[in-house]
Backbone bond lengths (Angstrom), bond angles and torsions (degrees), N, CA, C in turn:
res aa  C-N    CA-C-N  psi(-1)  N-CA   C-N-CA  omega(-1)  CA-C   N-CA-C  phi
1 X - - - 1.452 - - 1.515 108.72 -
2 X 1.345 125.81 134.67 1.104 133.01 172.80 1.854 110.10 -92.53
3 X 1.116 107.03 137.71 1.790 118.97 173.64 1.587 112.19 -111.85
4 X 1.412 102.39 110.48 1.700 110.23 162.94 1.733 105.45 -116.32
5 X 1.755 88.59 173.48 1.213 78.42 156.91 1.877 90.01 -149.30
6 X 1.331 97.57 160.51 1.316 103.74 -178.19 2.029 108.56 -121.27
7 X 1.034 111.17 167.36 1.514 119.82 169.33 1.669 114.23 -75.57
8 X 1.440 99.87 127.34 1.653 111.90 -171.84 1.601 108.55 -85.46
9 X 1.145 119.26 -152.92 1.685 103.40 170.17 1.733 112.34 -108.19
10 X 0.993 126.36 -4.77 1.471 141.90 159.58 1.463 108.73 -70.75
11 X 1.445 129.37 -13.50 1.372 120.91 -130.99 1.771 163.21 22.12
12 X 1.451 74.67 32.61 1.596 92.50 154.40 0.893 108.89 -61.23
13 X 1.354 107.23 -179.66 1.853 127.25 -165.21 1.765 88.23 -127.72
14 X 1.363 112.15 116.04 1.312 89.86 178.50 1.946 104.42 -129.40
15 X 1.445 122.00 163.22 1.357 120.48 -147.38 1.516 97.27 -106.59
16 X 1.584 94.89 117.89 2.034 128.96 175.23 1.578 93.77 -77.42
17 X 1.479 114.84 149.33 1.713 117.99 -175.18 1.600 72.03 -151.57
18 X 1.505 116.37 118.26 1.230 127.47 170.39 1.595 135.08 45.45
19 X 1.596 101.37 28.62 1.485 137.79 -175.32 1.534 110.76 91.61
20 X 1.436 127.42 -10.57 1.061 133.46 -176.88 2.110 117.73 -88.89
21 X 1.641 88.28 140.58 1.774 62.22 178.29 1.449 124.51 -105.98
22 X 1.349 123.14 167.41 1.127 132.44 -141.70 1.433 110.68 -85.91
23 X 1.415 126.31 168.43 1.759 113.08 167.66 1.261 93.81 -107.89
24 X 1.344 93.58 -180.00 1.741 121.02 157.39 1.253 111.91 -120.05
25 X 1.272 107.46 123.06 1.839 126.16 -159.19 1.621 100.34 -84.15
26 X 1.828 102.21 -11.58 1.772 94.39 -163.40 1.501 94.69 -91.61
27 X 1.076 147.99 -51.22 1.776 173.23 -160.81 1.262 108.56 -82.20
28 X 1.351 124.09 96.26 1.489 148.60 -169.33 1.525 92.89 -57.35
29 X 1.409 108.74 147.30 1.681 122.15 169.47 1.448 118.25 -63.80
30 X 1.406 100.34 130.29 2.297 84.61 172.19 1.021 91.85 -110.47
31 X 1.923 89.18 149.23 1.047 94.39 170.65 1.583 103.87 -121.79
32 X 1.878 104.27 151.60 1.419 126.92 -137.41 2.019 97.52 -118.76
33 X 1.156 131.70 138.31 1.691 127.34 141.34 0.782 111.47 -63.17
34 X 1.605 121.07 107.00 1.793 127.33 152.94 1.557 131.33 -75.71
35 X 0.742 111.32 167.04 2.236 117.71 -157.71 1.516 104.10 -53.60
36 X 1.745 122.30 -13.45 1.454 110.22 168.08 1.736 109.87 -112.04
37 X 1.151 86.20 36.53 2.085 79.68 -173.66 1.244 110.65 90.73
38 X 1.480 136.30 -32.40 1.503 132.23 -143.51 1.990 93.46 -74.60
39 X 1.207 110.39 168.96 1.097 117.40 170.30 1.805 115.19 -90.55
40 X 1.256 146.48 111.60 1.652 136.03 -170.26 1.473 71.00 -118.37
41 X 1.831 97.56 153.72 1.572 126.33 143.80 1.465 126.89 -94.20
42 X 0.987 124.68 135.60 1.332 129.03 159.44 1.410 114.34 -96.30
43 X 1.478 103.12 146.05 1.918 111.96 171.16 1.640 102.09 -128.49
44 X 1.353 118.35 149.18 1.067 137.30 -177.35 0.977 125.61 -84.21
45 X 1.301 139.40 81.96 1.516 139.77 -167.06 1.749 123.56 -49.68
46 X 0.969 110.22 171.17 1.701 109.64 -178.23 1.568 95.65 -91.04
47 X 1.090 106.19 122.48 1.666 119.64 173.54 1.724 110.78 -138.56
48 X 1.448 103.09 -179.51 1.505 100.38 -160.85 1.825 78.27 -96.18
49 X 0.985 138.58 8.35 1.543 131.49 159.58 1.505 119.64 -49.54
50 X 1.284 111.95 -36.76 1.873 138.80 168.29 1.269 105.08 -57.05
51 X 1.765 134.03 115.91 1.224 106.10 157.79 1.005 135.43 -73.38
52 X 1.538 131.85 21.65 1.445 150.80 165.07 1.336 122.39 -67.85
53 X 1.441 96.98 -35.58 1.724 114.58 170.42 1.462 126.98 -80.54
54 X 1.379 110.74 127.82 1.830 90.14 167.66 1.825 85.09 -135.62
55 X 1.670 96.35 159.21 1.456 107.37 142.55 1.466 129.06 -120.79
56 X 0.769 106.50 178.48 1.803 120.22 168.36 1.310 127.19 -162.09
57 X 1.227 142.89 151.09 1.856 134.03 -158.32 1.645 85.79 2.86
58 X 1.611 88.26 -121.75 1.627 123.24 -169.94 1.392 124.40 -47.54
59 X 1.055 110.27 2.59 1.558 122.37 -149.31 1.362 122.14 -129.79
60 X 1.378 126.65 108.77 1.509 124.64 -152.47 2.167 82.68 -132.52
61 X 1.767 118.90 112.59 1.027 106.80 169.87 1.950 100.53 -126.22
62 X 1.573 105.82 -174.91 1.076 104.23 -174.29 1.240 101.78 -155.48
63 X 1.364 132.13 137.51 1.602 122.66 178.02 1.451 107.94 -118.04
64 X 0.977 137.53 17.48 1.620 139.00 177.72 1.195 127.67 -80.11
65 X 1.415 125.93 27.10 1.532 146.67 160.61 1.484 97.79 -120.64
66 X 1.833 108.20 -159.62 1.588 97.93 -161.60 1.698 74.17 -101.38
67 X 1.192 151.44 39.33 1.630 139.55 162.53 1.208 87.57 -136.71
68 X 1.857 101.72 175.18 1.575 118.35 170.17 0.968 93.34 -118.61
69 X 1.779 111.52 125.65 1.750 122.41 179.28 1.963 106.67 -93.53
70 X 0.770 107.50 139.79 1.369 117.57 -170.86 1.530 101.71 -120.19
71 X 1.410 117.27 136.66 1.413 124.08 -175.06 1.424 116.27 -147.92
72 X 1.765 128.75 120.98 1.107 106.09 -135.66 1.766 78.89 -116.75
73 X 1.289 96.91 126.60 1.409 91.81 168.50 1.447 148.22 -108.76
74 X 1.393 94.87 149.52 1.790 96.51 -179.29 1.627 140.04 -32.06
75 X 1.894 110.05 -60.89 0.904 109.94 -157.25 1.585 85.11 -176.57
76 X 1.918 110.49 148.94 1.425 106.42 -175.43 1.985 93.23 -95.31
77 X 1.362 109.58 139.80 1.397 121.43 163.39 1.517 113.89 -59.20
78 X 1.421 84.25 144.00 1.658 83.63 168.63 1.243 134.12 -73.53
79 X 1.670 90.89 -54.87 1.737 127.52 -173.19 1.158 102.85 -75.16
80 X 1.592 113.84 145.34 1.951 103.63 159.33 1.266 105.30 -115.83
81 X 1.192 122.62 130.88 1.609 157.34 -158.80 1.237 122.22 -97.66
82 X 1.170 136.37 116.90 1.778 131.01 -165.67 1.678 104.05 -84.97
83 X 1.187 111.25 -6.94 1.922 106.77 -170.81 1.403 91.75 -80.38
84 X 1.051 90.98 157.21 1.232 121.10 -178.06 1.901 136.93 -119.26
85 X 1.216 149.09 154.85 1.145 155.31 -164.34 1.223 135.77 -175.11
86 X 1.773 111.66 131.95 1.760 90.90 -158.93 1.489 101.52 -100.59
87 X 1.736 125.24 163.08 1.242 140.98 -114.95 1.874 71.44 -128.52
């Protein structure tokens, strides 16, 4: 698995798991009205917005389970990406 992280729209730094971005397993999905009526959900990705999250250079960790997962990453993304993936 590759770890990025790319820029959110707040500018957080938020954490890519194989170009895809990540969820947050703790923060229930909303759900949103989209431009034809339909109902879409949104999920909240893991970003350094969380105070659970920190980064530094290479280093993307998270303590919001009962461990701190550490993920060492590749390279910062350019693009920001609507897919999604859970953490």
């Amino acid at each position: 698995m590759s770890y990025t992280i790319s820029k959110g729209q707040q500018g957080e730094k938020v954490l890519m798991i194989d170009g895809l971005q990540s969820i947050c397993p703790f923060v229930g999905a909303i759900p949103f009205q989209g431009n034809m009526g339909q109902v879409q959900i949104m999920r909240m990705p893991c970003s350094t917005l969380c105070p659970h999250a920190k980064h530094k250079e290479n280093n993307y960790k998270i303590s919001c389970g009962t461990e701190i997962r550490s993920f060492d990453l590749t390279e910062e993304q350019k693009d920001n990406t609507s897919k999604l993936v859970s953490v």
